[in-house]
N, CA, C and O atoms as a GROMACS GRO file, in nm:
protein
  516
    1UNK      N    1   4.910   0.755   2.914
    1UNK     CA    2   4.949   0.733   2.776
    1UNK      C    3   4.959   0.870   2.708
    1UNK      O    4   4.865   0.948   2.723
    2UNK      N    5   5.083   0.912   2.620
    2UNK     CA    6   5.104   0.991   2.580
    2UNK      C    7   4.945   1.052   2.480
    2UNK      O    8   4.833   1.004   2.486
    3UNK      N    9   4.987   1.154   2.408
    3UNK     CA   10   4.881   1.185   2.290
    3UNK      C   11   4.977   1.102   2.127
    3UNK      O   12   4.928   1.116   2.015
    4UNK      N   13   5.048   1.061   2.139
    4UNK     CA   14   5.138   1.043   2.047
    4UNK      C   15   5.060   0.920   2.062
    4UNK      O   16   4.954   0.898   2.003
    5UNK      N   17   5.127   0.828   2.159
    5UNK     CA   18   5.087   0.694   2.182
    5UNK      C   19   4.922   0.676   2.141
    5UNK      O   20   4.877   0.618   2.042
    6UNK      N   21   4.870   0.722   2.216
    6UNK     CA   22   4.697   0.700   2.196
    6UNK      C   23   4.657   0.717   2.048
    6UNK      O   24   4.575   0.646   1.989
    7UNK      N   25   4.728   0.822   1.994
    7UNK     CA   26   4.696   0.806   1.816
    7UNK      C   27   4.775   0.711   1.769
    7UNK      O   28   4.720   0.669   1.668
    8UNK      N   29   4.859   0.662   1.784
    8UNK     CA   30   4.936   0.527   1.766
    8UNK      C   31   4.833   0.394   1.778
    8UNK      O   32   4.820   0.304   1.694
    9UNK      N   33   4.764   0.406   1.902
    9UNK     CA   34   4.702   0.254   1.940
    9UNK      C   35   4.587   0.290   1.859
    9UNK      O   36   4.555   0.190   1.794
   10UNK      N   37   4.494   0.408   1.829
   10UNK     CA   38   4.366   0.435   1.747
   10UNK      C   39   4.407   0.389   1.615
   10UNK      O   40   4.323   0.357   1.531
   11UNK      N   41   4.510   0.385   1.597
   11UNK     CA   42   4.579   0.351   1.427
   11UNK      C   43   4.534   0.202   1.420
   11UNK      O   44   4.439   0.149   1.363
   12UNK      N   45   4.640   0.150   1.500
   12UNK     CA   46   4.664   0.012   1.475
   12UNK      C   47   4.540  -0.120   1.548
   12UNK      O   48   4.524  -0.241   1.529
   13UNK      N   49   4.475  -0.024   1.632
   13UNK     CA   50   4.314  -0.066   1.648
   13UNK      C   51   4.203  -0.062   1.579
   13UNK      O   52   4.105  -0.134   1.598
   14UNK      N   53   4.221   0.061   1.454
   14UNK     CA   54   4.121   0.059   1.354
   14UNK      C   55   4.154  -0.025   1.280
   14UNK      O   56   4.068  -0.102   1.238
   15UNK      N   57   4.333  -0.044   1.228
   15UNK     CA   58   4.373  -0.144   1.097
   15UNK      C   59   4.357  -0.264   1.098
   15UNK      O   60   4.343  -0.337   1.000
   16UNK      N   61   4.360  -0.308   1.267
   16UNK     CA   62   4.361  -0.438   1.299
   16UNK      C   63   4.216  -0.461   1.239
   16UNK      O   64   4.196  -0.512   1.129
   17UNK      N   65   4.112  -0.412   1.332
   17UNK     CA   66   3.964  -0.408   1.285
   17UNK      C   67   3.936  -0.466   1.184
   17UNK      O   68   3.911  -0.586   1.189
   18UNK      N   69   3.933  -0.384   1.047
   18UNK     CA   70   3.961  -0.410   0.904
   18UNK      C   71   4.018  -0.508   0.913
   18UNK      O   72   3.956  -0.612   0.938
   19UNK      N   73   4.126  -0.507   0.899
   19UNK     CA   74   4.212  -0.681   0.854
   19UNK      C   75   4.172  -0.792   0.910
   19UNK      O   76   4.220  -0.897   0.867
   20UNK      N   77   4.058  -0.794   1.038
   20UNK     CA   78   4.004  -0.905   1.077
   20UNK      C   79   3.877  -0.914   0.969
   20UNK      O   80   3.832  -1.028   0.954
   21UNK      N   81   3.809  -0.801   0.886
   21UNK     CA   82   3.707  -0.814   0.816
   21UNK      C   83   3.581  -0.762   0.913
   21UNK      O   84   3.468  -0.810   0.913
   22UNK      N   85   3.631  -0.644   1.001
   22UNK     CA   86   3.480  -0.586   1.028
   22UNK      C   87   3.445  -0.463   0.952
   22UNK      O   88   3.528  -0.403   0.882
   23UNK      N   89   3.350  -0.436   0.962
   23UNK     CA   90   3.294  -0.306   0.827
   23UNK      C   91   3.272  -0.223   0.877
   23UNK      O   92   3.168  -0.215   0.941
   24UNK      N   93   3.383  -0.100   0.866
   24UNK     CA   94   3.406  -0.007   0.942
   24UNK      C   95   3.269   0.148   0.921
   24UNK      O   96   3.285   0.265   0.958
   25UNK      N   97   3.163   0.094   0.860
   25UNK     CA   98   3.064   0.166   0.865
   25UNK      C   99   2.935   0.116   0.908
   25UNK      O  100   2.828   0.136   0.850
   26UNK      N  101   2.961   0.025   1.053
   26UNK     CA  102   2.851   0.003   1.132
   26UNK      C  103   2.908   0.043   1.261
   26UNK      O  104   3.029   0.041   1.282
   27UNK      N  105   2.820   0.080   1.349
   27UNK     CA  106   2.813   0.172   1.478
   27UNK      C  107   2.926   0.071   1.542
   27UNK      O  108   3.036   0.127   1.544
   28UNK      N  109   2.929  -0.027   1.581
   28UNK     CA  110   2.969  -0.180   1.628
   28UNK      C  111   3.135  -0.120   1.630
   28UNK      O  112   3.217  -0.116   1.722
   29UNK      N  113   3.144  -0.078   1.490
   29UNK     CA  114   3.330  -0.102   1.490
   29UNK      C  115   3.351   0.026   1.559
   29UNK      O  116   3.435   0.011   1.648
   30UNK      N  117   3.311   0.134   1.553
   30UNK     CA  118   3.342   0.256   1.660
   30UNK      C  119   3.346   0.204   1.802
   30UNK      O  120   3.438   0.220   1.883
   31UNK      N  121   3.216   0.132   1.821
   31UNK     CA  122   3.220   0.083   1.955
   31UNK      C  123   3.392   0.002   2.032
   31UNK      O  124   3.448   0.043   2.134
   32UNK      N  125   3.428  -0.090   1.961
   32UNK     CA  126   3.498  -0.186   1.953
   32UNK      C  127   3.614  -0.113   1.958
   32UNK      O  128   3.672  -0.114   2.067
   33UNK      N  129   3.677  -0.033   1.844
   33UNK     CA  130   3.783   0.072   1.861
   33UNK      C  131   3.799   0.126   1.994
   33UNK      O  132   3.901   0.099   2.057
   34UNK      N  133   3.692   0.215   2.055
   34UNK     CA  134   3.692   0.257   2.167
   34UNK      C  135   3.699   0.162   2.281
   34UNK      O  136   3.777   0.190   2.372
   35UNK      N  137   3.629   0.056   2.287
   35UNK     CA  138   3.624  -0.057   2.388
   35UNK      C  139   3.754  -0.101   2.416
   35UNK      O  140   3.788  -0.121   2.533
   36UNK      N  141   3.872  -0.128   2.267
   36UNK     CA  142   3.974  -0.183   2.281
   36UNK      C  143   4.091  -0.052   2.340
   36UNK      O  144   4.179  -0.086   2.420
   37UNK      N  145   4.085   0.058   2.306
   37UNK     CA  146   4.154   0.180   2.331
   37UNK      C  147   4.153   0.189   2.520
   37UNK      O  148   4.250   0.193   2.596
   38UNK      N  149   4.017   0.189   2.550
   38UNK     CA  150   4.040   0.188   2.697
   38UNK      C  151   4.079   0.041   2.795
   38UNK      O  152   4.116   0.029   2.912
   39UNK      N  153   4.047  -0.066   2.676
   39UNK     CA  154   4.120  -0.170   2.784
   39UNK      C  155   4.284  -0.185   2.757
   39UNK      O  156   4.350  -0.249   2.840
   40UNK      N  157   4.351  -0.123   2.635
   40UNK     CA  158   4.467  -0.057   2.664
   40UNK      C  159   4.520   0.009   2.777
   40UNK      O  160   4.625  -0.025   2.833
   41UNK      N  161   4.462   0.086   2.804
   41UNK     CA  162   4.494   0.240   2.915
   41UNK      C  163   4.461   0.152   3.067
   41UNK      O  164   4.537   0.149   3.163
   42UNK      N  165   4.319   0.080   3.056
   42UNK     CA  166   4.330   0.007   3.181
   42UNK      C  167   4.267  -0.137   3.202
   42UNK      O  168   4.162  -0.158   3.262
   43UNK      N  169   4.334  -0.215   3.154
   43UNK     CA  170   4.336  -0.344   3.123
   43UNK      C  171   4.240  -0.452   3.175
   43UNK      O  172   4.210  -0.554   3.113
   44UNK      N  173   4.184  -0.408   3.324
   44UNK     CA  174   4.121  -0.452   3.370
   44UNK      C  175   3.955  -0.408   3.367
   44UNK      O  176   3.863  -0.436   3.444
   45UNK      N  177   3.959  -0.361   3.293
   45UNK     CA  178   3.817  -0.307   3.220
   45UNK      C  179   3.747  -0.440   3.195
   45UNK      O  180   3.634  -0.471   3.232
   46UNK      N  181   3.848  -0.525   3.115
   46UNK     CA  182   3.804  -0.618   3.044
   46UNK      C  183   3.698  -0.693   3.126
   46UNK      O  184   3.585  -0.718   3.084
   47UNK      N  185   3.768  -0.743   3.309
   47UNK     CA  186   3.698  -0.848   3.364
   47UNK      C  187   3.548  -0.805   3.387
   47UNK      O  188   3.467  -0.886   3.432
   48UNK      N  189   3.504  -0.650   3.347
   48UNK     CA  190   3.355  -0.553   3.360
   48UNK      C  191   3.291  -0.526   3.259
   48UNK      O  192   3.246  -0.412   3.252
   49UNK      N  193   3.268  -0.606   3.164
   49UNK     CA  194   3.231  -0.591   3.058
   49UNK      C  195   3.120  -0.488   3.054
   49UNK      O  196   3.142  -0.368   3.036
   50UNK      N  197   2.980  -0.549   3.077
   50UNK     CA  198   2.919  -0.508   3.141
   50UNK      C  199   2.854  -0.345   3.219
   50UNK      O  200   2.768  -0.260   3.197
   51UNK      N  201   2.953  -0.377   3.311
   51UNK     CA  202   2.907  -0.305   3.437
   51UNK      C  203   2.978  -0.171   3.402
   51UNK      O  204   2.906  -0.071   3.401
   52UNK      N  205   3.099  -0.159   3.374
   52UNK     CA  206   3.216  -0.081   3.366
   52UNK      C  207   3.236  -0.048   3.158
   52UNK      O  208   3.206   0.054   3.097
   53UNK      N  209   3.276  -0.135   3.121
   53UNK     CA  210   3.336  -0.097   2.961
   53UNK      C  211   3.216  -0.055   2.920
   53UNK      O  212   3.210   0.067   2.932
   54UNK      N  213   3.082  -0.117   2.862
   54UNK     CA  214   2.971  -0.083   2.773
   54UNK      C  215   2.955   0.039   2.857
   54UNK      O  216   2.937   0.137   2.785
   55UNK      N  217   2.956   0.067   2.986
   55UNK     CA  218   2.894   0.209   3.034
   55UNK      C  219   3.001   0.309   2.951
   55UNK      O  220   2.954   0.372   2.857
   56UNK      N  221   3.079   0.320   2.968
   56UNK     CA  222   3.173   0.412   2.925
   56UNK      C  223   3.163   0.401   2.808
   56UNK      O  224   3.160   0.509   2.748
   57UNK      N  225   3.155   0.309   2.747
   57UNK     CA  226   3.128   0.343   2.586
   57UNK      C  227   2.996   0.398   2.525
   57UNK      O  228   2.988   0.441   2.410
   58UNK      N  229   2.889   0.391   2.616
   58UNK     CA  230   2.751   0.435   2.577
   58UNK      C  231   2.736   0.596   2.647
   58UNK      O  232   2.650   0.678   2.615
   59UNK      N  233   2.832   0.616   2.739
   59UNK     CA  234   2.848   0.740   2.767
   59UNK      C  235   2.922   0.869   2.640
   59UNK      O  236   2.909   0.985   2.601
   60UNK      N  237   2.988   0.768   2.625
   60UNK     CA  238   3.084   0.898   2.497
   60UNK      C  239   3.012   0.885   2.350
   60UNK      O  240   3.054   0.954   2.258
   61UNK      N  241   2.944   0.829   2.338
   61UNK     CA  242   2.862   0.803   2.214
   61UNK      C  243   2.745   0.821   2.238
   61UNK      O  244   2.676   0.750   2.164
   62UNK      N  245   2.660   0.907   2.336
   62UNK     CA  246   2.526   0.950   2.386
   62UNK      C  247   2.428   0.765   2.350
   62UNK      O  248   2.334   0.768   2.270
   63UNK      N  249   2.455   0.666   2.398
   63UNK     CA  250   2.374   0.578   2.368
   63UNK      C  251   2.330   0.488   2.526
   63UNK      O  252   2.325   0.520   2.645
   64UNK      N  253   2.307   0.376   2.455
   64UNK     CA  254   2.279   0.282   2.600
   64UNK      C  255   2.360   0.168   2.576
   64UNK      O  256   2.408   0.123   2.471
   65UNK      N  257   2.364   0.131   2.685
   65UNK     CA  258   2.459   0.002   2.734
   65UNK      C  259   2.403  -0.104   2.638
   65UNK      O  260   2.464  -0.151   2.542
   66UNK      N  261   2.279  -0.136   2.677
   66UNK     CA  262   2.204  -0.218   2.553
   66UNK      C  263   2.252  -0.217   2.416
   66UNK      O  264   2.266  -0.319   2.349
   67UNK      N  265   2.272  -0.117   2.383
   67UNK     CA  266   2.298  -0.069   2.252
   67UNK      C  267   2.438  -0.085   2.211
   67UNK      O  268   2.480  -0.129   2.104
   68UNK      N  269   2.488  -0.053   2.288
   68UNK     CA  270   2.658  -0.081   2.288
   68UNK      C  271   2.677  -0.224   2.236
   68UNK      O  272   2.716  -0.259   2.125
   69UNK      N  273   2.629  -0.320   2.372
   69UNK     CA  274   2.642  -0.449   2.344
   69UNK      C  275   2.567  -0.514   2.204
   69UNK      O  276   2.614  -0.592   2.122
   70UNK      N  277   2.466  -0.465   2.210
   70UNK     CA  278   2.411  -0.525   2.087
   70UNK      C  279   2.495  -0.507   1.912
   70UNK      O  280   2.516  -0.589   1.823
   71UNK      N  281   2.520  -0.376   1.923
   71UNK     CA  282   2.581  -0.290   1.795
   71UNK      C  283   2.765  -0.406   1.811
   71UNK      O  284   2.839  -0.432   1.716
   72UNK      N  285   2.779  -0.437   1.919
   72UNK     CA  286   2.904  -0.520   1.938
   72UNK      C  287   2.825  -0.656   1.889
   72UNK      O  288   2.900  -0.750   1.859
   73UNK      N  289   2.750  -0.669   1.882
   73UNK     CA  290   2.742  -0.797   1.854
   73UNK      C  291   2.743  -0.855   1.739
   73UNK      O  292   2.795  -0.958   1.696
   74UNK      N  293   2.676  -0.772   1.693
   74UNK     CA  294   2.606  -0.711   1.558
   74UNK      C  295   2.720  -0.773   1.443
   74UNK      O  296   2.715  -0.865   1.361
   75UNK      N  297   2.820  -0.679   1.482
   75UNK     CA  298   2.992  -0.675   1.406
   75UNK      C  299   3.063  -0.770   1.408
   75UNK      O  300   3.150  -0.787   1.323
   76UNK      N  301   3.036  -0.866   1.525
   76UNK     CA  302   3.062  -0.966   1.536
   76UNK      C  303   3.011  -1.080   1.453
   76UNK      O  304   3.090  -1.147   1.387
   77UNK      N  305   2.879  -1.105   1.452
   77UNK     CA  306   2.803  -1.206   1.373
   77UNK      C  307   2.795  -1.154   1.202
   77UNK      O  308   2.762  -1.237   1.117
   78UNK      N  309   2.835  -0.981   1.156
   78UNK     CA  310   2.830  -1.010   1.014
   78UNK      C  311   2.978  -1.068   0.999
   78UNK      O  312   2.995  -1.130   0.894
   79UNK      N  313   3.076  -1.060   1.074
   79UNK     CA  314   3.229  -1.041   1.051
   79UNK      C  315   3.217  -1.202   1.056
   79UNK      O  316   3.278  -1.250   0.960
   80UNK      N  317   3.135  -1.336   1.168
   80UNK     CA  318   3.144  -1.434   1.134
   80UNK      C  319   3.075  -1.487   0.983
   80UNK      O  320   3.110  -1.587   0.920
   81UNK      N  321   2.960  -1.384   0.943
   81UNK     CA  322   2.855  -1.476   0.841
   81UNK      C  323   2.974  -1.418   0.708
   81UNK      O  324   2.920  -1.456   0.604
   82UNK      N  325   3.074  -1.363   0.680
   82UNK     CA  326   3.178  -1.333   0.599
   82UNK      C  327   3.285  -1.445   0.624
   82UNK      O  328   3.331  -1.495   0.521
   83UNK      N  329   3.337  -1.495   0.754
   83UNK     CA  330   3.424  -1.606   0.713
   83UNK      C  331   3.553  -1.496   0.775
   83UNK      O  332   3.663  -1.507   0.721
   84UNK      N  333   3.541  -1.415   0.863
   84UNK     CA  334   3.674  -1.314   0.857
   84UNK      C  335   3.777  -1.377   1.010
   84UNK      O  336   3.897  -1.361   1.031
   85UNK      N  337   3.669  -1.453   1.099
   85UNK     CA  338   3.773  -1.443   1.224
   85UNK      C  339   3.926  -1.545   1.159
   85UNK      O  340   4.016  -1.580   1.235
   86UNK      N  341   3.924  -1.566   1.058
   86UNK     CA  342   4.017  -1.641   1.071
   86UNK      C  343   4.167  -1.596   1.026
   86UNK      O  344   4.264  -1.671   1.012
   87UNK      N  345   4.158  -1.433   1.005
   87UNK     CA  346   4.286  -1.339   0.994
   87UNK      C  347   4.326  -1.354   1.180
   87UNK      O  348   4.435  -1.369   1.235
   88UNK      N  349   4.222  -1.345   1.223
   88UNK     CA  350   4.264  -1.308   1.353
   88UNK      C  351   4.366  -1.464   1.400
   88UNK      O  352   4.391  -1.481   1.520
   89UNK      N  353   4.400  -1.536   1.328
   89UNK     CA  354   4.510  -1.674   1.359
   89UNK      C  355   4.622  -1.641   1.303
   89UNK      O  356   4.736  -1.657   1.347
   90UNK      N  357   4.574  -1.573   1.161
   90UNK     CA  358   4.738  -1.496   1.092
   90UNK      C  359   4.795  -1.390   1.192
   90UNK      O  360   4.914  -1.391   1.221
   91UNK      N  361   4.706  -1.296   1.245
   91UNK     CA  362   4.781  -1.199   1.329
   91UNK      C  363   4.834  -1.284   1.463
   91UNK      O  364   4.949  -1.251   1.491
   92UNK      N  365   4.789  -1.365   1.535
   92UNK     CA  366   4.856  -1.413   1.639
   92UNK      C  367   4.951  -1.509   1.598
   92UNK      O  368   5.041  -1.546   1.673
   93UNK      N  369   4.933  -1.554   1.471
   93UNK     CA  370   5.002  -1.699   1.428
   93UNK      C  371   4.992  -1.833   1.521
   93UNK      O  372   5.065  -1.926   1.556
   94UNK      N  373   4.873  -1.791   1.539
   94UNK     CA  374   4.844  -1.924   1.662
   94UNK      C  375   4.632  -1.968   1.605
   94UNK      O  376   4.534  -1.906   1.565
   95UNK      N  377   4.667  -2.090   1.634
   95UNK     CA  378   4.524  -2.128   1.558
   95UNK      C  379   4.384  -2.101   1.680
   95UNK      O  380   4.334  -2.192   1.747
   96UNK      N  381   4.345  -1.962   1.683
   96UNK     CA  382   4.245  -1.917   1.750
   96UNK      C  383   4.095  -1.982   1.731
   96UNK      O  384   4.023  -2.042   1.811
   97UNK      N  385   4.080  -1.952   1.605
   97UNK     CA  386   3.949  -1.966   1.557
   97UNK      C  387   3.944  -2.100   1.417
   97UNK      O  388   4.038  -2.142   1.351
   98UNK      N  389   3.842  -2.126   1.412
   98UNK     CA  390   3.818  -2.252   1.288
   98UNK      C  391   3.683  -2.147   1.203
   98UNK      O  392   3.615  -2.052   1.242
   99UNK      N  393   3.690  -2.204   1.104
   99UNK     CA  394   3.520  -2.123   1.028
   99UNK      C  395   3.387  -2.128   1.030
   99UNK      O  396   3.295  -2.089   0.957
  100UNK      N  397   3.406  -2.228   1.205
  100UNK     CA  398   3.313  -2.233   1.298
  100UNK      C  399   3.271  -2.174   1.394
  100UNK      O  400   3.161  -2.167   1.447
  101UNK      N  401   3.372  -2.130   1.415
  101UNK     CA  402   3.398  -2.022   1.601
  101UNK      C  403   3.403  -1.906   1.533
  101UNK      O  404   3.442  -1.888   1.417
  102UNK      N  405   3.363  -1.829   1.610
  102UNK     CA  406   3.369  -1.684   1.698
  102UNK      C  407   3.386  -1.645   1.822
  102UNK      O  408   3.343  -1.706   1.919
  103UNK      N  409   3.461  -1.527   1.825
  103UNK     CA  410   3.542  -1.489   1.957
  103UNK      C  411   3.385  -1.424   1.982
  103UNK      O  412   3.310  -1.384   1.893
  104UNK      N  413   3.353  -1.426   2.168
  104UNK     CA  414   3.281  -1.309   2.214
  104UNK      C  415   3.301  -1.171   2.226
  104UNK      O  416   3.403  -1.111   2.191
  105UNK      N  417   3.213  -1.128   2.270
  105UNK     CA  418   3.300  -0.936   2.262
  105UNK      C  419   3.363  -0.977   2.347
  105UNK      O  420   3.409  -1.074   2.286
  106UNK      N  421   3.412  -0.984   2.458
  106UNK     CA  422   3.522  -0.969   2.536
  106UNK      C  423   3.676  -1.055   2.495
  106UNK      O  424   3.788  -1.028   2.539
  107UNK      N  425   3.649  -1.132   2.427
  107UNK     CA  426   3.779  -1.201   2.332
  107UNK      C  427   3.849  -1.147   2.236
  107UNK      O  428   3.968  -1.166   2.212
  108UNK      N  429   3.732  -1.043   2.150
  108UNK     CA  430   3.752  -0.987   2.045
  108UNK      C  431   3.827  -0.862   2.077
  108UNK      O  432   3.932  -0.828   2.022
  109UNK      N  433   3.778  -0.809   2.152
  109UNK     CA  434   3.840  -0.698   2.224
  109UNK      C  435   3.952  -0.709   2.324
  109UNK      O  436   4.051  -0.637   2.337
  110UNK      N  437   3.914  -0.810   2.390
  110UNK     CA  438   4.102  -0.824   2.461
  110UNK      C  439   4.231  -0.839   2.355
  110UNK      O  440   4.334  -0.773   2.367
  111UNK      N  441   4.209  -0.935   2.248
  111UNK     CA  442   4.248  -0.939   2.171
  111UNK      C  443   4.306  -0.854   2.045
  111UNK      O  444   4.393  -0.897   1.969
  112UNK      N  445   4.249  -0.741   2.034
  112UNK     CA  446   4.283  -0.640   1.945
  112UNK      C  447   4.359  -0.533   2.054
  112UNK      O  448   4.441  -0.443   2.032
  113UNK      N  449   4.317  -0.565   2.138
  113UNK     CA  450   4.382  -0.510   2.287
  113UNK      C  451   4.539  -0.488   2.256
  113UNK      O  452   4.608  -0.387   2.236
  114UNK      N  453   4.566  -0.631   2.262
  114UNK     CA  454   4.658  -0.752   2.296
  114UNK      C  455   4.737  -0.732   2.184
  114UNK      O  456   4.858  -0.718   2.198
  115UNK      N  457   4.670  -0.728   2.052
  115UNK     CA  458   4.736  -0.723   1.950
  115UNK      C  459   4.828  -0.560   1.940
  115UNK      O  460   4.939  -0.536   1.891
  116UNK      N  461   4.758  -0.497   1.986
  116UNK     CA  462   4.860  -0.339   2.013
  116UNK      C  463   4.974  -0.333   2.107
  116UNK      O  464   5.067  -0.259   2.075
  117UNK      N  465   4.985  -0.411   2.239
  117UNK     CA  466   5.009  -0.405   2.352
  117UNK      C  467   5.156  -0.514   2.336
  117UNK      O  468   5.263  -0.477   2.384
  118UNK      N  469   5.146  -0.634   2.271
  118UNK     CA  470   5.260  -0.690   2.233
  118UNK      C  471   5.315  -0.673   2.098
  118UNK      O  472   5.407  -0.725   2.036
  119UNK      N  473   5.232  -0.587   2.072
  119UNK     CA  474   5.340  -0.490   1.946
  119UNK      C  475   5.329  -0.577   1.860
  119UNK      O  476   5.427  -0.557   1.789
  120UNK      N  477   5.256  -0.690   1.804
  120UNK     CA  478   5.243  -0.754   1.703
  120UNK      C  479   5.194  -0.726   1.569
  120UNK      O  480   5.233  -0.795   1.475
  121UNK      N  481   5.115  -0.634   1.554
  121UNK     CA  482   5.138  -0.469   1.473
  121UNK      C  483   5.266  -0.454   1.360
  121UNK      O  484   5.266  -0.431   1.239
  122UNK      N  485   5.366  -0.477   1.451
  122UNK     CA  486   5.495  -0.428   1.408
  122UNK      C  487   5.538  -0.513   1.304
  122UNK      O  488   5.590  -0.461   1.205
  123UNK      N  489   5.520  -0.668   1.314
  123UNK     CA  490   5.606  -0.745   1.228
  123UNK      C  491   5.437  -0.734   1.064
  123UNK      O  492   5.414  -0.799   0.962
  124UNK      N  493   5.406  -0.679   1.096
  124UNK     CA  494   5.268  -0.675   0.916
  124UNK      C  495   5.359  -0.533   0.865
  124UNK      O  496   5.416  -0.534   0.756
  125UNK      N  497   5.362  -0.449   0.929
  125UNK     CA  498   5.430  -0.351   0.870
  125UNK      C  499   5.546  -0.325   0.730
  125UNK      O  500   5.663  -0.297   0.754
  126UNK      N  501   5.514  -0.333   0.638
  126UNK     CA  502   5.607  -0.356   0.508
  126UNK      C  503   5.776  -0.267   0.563
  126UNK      O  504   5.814  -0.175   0.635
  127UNK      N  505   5.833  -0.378   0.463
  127UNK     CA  506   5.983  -0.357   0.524
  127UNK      C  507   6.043  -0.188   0.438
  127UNK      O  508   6.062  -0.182   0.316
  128UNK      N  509   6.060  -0.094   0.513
  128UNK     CA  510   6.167  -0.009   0.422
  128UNK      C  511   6.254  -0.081   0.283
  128UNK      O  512   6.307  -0.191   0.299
  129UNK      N  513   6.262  -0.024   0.180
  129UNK     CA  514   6.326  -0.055   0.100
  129UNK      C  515   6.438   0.027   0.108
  129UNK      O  516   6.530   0.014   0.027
   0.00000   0.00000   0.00000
């Protein structure tokens, strides 16, 4: 992936973030940014949650795997006790979530993945005048 591209997907992986309603000043959404950035680059990260993604993310952020996951979780359960997964149905336009559900980290993150990767990004973008 270019350097162009990769600041491209850090863009539209942080905005997505936000517009689902996570609060981009807990450890969690750095995590998540990064989590989703490398299952971009190699997609199959995803099926290693675990073993493979949290390591690499607790490596570049001097932390622990524990910590990773937890701080992911974290972002997850204030982003449900706010009522937010349910942008994440406007961005797919498909009915994901109810104001019951929550995606797991690995949903949440394939998904913001996903959301860069089929360019769905593109159609929120305000039209040139």
């Amino acid at each position: 992936m270019s350097e162009f591209d990769l600041n491209n997907a850090r863009r539209v992986i942080k905005l997505a973030l936000i517009k689902i309603g996570i609060r981009c000043d807990l450890l969690g959404f750095s995590y998540l940014c990064y989590a989703a950035e490398l299952v971009i680059e190699k997609p199959n990260r995803i099926h290693k949650l675990c073993s493979c993604l949290y390591k690499e993310i607790a490596e570049k952020f001097s932390s622990s795997e524990n910590c990773v996951e937890r701080g992911i979780r974290h972002v997850i359960e204030i982003t449900y006790l706010n009522k937010g997964f349910m942008e994440l149905n406007r961005m797919f336009n498909i009915p994901l979530y109810t104001l019951d559900s929550k995606p797991t980290a690995g949903e949440l993150i394939r998904l913001v993945s996903e959301y860069f990767v089929l360019g769905l990004y593109k159609q929120d973008l305000p039209c040139a005048v």
